[in-house]
mmCIF file of the N, C-alpha and C atoms, coordinates in Angstrom:
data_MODEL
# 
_entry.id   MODEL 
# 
loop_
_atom_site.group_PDB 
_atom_site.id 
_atom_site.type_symbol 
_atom_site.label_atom_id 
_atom_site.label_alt_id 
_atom_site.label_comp_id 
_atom_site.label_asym_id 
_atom_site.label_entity_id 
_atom_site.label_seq_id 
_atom_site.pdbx_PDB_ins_code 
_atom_site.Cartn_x 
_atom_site.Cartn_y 
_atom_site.Cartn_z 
_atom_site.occupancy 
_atom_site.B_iso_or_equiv 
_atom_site.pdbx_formal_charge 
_atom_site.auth_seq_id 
_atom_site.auth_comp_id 
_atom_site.auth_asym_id 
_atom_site.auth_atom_id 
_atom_site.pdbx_PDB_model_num 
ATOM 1   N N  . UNK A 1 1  ? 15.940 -12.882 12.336 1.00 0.00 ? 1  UNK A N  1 
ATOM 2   C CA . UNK A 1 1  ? 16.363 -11.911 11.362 1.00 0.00 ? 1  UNK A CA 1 
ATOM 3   C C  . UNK A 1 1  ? 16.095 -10.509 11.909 1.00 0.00 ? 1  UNK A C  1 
ATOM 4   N N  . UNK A 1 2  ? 16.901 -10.055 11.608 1.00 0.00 ? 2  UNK A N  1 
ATOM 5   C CA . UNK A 1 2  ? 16.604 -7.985  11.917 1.00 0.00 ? 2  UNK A CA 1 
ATOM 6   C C  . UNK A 1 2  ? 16.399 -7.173  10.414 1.00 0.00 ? 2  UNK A C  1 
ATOM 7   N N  . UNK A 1 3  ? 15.515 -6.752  11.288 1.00 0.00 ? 3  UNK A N  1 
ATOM 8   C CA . UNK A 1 3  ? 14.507 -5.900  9.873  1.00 0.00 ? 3  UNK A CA 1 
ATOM 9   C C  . UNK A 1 3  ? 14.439 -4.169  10.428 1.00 0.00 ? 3  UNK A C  1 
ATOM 10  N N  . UNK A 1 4  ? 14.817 -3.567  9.955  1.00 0.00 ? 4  UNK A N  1 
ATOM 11  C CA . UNK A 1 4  ? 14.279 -2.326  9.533  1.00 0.00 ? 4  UNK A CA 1 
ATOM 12  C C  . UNK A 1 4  ? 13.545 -1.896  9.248  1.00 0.00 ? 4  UNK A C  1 
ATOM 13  N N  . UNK A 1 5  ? 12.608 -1.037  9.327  1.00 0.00 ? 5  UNK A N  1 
ATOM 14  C CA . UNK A 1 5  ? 11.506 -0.557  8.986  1.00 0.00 ? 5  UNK A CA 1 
ATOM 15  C C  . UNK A 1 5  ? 11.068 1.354   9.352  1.00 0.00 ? 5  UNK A C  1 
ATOM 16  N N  . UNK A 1 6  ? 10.763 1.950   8.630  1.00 0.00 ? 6  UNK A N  1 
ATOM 17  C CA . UNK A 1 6  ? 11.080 3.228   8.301  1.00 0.00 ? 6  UNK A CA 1 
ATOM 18  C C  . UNK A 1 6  ? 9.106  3.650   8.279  1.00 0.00 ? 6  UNK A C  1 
ATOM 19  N N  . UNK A 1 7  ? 9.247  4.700   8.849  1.00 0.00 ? 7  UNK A N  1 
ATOM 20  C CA . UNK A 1 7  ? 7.680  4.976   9.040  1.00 0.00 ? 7  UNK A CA 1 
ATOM 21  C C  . UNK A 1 7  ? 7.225  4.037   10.245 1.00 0.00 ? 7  UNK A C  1 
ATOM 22  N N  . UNK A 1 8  ? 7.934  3.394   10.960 1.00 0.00 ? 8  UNK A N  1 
ATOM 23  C CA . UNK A 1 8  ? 6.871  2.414   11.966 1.00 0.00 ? 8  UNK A CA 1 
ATOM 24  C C  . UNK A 1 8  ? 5.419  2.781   13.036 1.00 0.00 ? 8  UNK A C  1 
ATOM 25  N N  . UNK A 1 9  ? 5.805  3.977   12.947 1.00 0.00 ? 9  UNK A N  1 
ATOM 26  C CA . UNK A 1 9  ? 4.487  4.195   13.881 1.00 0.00 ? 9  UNK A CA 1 
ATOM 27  C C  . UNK A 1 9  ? 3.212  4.804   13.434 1.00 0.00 ? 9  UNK A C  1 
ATOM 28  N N  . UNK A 1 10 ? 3.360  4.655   11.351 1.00 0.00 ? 10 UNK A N  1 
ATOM 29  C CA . UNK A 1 10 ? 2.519  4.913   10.691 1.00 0.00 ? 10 UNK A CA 1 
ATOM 30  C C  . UNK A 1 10 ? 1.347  3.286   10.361 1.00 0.00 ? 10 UNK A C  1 
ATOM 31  N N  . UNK A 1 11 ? 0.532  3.568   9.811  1.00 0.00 ? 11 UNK A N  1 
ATOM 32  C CA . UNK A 1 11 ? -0.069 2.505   9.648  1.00 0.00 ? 11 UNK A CA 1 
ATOM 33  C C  . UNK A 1 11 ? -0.018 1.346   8.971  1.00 0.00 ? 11 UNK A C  1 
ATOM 34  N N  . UNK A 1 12 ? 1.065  1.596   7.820  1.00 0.00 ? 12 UNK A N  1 
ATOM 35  C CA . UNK A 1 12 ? 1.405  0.145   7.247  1.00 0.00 ? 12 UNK A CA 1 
ATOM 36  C C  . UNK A 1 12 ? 2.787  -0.217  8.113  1.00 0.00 ? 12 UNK A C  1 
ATOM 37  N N  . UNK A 1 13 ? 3.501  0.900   8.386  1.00 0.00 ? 13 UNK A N  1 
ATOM 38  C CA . UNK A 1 13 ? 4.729  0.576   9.044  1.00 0.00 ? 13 UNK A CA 1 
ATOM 39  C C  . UNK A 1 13 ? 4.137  -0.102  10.259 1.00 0.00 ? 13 UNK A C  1 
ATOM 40  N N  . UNK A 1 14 ? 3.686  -0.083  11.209 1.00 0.00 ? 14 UNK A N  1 
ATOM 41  C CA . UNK A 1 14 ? 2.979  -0.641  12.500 1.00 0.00 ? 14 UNK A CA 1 
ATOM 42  C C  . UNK A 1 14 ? 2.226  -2.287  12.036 1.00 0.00 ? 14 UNK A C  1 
ATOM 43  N N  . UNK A 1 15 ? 1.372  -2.134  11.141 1.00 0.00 ? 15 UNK A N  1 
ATOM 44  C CA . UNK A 1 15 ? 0.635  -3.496  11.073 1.00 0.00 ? 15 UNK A CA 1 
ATOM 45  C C  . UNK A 1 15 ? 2.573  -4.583  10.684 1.00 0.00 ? 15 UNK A C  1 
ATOM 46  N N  . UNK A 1 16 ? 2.707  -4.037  9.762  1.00 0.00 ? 16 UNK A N  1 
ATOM 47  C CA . UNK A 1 16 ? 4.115  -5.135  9.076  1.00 0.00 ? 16 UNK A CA 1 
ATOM 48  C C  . UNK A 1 16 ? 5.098  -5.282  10.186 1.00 0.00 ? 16 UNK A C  1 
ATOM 49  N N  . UNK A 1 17 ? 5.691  -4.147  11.347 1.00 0.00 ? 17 UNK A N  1 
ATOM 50  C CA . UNK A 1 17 ? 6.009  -4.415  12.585 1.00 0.00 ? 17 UNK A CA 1 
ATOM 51  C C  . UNK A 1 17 ? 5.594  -5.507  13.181 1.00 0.00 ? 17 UNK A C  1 
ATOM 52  N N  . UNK A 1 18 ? 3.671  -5.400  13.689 1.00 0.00 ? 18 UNK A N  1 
ATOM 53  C CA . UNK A 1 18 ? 3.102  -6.627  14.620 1.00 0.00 ? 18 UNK A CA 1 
ATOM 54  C C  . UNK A 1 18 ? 3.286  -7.484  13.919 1.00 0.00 ? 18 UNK A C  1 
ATOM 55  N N  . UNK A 1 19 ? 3.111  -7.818  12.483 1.00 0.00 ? 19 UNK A N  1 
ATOM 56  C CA . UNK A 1 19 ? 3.226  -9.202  11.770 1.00 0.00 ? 19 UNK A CA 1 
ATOM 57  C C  . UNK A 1 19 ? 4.776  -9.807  12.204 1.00 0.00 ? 19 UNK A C  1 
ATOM 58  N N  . UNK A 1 20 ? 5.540  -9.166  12.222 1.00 0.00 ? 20 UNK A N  1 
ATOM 59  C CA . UNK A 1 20 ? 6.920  -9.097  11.835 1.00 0.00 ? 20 UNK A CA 1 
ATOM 60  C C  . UNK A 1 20 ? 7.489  -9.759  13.129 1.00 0.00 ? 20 UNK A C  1 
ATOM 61  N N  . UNK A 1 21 ? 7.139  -9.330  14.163 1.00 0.00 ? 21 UNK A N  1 
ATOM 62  C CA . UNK A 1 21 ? 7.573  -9.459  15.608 1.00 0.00 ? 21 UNK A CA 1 
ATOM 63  C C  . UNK A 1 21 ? 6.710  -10.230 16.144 1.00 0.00 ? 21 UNK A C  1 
ATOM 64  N N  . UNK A 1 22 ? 5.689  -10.976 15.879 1.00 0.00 ? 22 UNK A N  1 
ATOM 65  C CA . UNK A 1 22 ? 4.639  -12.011 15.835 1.00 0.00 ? 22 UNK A CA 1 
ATOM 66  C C  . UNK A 1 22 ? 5.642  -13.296 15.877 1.00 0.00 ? 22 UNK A C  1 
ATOM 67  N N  . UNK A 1 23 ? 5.343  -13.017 14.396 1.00 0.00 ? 23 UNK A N  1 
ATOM 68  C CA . UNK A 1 23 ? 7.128  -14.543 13.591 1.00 0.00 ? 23 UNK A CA 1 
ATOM 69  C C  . UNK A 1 23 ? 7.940  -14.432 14.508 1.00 0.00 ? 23 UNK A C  1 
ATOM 70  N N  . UNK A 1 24 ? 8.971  -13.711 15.147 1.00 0.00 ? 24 UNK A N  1 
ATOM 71  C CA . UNK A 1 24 ? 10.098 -14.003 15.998 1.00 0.00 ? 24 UNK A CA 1 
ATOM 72  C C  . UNK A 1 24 ? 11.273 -13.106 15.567 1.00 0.00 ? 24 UNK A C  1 
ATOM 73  N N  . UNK A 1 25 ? 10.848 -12.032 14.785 1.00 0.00 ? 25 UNK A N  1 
ATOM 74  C CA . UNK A 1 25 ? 11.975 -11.229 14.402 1.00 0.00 ? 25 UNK A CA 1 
ATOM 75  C C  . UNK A 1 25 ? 12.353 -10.354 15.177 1.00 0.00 ? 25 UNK A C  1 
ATOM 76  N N  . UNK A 1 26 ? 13.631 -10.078 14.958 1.00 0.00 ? 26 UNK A N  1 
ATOM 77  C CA . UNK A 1 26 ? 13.617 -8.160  15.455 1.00 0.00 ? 26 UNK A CA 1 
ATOM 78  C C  . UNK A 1 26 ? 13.540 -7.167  14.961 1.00 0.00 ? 26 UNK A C  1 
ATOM 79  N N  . UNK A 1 27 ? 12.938 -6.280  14.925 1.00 0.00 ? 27 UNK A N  1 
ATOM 80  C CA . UNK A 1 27 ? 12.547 -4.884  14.531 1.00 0.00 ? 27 UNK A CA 1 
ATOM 81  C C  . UNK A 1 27 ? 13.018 -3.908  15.168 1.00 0.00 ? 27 UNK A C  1 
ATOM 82  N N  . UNK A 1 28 ? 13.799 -3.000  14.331 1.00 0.00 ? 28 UNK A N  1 
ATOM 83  C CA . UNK A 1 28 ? 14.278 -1.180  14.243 1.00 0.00 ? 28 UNK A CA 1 
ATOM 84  C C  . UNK A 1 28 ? 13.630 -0.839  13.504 1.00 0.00 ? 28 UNK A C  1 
ATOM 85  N N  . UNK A 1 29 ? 12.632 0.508   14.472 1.00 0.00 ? 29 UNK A N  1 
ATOM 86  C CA . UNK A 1 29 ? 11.556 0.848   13.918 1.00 0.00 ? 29 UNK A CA 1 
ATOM 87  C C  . UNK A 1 29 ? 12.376 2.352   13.621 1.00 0.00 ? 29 UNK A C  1 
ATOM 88  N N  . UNK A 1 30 ? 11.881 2.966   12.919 1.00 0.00 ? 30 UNK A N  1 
ATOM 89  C CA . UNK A 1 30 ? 12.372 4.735   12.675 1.00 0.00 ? 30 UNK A CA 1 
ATOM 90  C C  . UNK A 1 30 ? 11.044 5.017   12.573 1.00 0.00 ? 30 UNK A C  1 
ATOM 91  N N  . UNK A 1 31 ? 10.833 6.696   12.756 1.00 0.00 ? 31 UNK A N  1 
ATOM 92  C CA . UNK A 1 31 ? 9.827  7.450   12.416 1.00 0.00 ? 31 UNK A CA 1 
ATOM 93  C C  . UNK A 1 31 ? 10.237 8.887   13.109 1.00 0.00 ? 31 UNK A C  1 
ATOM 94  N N  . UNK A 1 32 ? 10.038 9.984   12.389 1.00 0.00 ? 32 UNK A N  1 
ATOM 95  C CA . UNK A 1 32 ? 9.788  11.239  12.695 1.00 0.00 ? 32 UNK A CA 1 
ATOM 96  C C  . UNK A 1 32 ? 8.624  11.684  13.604 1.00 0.00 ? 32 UNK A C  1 
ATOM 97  N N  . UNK A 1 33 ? 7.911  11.031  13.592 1.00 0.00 ? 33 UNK A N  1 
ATOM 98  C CA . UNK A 1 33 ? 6.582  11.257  14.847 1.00 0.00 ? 33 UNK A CA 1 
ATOM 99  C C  . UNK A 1 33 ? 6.221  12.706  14.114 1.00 0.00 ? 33 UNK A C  1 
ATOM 100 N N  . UNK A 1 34 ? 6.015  12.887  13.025 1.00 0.00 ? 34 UNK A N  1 
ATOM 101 C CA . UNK A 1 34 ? 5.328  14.382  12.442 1.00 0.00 ? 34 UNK A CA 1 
ATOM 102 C C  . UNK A 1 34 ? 4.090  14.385  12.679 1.00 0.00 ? 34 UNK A C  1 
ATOM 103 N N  . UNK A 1 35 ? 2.993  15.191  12.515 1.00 0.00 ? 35 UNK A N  1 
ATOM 104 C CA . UNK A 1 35 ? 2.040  15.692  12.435 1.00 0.00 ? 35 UNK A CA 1 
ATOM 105 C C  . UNK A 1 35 ? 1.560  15.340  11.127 1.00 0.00 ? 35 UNK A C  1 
ATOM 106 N N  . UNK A 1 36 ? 1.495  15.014  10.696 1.00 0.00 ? 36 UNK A N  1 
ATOM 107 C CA . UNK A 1 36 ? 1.008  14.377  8.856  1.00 0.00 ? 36 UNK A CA 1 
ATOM 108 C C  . UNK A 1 36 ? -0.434 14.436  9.626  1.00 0.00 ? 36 UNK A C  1 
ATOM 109 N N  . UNK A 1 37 ? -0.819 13.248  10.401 1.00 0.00 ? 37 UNK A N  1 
ATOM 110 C CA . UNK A 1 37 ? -1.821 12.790  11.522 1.00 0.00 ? 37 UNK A CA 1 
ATOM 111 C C  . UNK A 1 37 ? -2.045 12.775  12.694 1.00 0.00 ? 37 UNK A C  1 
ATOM 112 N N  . UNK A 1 38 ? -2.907 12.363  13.364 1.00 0.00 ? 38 UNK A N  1 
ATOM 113 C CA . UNK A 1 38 ? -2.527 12.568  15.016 1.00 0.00 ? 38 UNK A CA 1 
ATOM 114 C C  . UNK A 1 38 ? -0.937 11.510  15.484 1.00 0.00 ? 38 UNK A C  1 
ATOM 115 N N  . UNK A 1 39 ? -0.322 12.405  16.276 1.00 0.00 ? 39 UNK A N  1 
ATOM 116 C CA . UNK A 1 39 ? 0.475  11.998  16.775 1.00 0.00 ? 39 UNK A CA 1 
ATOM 117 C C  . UNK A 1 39 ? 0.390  11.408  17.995 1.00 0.00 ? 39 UNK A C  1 
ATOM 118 N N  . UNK A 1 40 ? -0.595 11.811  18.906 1.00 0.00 ? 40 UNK A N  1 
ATOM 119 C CA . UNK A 1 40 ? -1.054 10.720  19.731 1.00 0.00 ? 40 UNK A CA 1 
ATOM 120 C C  . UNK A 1 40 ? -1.298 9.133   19.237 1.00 0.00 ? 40 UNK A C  1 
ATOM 121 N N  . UNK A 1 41 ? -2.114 8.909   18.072 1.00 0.00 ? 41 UNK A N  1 
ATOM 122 C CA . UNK A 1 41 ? -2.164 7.445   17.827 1.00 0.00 ? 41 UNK A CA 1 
ATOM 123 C C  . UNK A 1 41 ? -1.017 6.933   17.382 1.00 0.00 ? 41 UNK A C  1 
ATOM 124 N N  . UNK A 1 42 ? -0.065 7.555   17.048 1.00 0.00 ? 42 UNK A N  1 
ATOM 125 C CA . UNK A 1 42 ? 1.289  7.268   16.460 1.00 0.00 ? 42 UNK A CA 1 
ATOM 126 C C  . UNK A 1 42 ? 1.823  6.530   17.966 1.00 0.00 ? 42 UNK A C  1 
ATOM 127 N N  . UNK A 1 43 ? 1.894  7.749   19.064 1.00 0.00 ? 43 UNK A N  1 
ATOM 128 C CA . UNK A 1 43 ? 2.835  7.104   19.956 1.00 0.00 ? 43 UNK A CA 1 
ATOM 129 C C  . UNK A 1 43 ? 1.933  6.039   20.905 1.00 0.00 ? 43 UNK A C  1 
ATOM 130 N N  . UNK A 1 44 ? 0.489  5.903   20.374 1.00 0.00 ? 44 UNK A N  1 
ATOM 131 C CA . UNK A 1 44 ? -0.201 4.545   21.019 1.00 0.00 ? 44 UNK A CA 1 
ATOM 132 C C  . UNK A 1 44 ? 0.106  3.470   20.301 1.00 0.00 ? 44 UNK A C  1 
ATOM 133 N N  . UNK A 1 45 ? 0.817  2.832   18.972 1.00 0.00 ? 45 UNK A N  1 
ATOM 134 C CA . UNK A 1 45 ? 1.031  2.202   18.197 1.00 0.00 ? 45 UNK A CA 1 
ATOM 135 C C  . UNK A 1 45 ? 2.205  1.833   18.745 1.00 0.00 ? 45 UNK A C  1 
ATOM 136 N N  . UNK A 1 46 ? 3.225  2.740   19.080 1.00 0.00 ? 46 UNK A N  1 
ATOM 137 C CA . UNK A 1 46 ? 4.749  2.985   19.567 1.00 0.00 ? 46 UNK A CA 1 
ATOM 138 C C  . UNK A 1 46 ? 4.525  2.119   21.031 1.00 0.00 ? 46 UNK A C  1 
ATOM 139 N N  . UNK A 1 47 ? 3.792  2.489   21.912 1.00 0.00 ? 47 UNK A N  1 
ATOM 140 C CA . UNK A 1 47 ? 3.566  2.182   23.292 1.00 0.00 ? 47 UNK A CA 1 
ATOM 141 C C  . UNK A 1 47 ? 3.390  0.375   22.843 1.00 0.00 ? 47 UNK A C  1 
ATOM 142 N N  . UNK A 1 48 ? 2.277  0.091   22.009 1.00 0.00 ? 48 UNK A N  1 
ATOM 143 C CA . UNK A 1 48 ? 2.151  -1.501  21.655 1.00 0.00 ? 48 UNK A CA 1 
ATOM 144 C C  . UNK A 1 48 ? 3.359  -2.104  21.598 1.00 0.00 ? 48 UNK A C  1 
ATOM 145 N N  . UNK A 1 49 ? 3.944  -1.619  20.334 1.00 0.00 ? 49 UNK A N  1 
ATOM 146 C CA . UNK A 1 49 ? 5.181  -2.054  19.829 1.00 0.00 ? 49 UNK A CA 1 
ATOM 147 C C  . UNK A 1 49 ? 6.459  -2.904  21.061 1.00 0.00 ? 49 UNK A C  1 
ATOM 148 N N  . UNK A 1 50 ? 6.177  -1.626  21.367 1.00 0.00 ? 50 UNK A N  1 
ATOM 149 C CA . UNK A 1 50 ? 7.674  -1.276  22.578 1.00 0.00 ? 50 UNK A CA 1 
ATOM 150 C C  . UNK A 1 50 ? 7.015  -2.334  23.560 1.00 0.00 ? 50 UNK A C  1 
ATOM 151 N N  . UNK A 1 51 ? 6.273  -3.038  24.161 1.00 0.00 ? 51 UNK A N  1 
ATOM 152 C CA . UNK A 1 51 ? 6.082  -4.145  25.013 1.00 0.00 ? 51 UNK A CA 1 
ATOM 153 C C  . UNK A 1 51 ? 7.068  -5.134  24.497 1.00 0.00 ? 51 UNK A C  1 
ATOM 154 N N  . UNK A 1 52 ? 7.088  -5.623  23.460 1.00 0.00 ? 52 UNK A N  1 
ATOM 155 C CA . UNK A 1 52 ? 7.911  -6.627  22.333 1.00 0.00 ? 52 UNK A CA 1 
ATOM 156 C C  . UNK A 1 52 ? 9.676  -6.480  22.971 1.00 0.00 ? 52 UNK A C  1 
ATOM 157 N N  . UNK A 1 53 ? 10.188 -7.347  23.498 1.00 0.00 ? 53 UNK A N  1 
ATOM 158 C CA . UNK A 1 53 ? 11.803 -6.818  24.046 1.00 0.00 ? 53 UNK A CA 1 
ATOM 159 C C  . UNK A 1 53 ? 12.723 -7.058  22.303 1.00 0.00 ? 53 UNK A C  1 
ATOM 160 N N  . UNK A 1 54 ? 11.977 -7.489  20.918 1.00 0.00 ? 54 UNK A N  1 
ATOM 161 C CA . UNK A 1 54 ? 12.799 -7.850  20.003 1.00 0.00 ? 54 UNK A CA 1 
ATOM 162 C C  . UNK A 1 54 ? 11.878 -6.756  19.500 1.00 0.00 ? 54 UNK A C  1 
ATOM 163 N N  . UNK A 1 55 ? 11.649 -5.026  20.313 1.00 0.00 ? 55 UNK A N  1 
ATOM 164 C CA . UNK A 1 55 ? 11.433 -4.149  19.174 1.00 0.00 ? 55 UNK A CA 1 
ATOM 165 C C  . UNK A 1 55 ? 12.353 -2.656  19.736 1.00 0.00 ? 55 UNK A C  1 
ATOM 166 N N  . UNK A 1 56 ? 13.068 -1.924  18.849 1.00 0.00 ? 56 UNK A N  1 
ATOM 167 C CA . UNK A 1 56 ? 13.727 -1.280  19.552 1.00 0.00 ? 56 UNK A CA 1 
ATOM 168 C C  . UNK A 1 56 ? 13.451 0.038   18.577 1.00 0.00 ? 56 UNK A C  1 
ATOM 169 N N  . UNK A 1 57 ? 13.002 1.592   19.268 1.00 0.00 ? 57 UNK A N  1 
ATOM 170 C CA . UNK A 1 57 ? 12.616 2.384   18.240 1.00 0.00 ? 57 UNK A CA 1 
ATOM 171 C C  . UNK A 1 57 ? 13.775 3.731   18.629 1.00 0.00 ? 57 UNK A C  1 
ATOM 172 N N  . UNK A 1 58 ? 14.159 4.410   17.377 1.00 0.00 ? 58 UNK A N  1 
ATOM 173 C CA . UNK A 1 58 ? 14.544 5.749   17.085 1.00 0.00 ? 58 UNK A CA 1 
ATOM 174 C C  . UNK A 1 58 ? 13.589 6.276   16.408 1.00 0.00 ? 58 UNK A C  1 
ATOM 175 N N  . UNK A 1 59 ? 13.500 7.786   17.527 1.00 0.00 ? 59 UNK A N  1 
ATOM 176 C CA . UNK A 1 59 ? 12.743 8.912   16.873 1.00 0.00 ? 59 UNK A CA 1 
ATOM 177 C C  . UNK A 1 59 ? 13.846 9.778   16.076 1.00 0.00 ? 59 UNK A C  1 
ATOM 178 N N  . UNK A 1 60 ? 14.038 9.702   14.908 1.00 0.00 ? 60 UNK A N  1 
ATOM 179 C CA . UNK A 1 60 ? 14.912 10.399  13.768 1.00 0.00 ? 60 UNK A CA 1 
ATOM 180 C C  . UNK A 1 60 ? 13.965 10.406  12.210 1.00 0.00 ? 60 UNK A C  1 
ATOM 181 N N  . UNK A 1 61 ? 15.090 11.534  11.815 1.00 0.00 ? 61 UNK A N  1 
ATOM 182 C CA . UNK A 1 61 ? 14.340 11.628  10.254 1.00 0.00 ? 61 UNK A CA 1 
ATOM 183 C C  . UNK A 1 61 ? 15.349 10.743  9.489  1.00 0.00 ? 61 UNK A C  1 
ATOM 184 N N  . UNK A 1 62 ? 14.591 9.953   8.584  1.00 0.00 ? 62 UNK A N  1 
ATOM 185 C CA . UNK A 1 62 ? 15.067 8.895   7.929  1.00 0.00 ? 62 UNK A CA 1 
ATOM 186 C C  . UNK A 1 62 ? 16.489 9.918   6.710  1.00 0.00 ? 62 UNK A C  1 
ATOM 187 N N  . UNK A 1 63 ? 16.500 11.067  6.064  1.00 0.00 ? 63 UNK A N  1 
ATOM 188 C CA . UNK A 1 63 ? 17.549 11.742  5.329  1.00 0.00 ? 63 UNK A CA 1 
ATOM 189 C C  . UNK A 1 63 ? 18.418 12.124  6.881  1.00 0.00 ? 63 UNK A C  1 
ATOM 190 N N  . UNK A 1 64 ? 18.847 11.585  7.762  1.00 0.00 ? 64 UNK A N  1 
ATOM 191 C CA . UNK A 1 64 ? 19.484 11.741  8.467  1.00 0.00 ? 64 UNK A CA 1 
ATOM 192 C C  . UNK A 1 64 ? 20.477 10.532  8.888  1.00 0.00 ? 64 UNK A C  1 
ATOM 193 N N  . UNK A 1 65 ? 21.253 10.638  7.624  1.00 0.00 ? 65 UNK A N  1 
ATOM 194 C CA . UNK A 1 65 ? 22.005 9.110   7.642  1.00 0.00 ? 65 UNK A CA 1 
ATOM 195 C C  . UNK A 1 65 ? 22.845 8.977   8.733  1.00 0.00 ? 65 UNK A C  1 
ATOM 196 N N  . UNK A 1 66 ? 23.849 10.200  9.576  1.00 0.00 ? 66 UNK A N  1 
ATOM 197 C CA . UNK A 1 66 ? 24.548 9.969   10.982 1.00 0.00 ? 66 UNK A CA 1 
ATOM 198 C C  . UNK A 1 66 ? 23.842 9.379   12.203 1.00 0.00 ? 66 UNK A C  1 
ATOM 199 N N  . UNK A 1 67 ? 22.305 9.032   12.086 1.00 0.00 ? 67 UNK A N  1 
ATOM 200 C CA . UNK A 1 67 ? 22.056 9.033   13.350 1.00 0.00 ? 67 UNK A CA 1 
ATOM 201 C C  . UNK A 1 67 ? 21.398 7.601   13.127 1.00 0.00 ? 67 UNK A C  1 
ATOM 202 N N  . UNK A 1 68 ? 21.780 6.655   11.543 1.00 0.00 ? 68 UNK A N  1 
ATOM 203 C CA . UNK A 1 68 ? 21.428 5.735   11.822 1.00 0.00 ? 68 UNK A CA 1 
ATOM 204 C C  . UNK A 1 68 ? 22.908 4.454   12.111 1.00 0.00 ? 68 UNK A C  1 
ATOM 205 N N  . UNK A 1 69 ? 23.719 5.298   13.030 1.00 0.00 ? 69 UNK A N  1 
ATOM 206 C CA . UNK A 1 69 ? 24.992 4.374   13.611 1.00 0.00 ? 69 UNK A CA 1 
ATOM 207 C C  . UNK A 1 69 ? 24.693 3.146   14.404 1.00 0.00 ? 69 UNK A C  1 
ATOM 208 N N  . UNK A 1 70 ? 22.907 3.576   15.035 1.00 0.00 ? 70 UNK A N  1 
ATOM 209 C CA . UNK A 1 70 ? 22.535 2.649   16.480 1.00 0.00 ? 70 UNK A CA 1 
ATOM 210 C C  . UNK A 1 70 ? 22.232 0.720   15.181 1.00 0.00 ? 70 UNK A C  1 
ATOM 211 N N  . UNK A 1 71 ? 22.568 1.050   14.395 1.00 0.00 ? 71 UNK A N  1 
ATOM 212 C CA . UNK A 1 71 ? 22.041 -0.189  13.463 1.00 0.00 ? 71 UNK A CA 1 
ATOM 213 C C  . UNK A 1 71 ? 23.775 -1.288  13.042 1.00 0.00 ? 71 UNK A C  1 
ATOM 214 N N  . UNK A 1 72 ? 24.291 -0.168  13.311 1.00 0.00 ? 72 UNK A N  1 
ATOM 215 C CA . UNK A 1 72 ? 26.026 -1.184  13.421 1.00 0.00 ? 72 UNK A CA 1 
ATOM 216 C C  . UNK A 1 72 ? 26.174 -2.259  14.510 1.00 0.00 ? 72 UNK A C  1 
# 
């Protein structure tokens, strides 16, 4: 199954990712990579992720509905 997931390199978005891609799914992760928090641990979460070949990430803002075409 392909799953979506919005915020991924935040902390619930990331744990439900590893669960997610654990099972055998694929995951499109989104996230803005803002400053809310450190953005370093964001893109160490991102770095995990991205080992996974069934995880594939865009850095975009989610109210940016043209740039979610890569999901067609």
């Amino acid at each position: 199954m392909k799953i979506l997931i919005t915020g991924v390199a935040g902390f619930i978005g990331f744990k439900l990712a590893e669960k997610l891609l654990k099972d055998g799914h694929t995951i499109y992760g989104v996230d803005n990579i803002n400053n809310y928090y450190s953005v370093n641990l964001k893109k160490q979460r991102l770095k995990i992720l991205k080992k996974n070949k069934n995880f594939l990430f865009k850095k975009i803002h989610i109210e940016n509905k043209k740039k979610f075409h890569f999901l067609l």
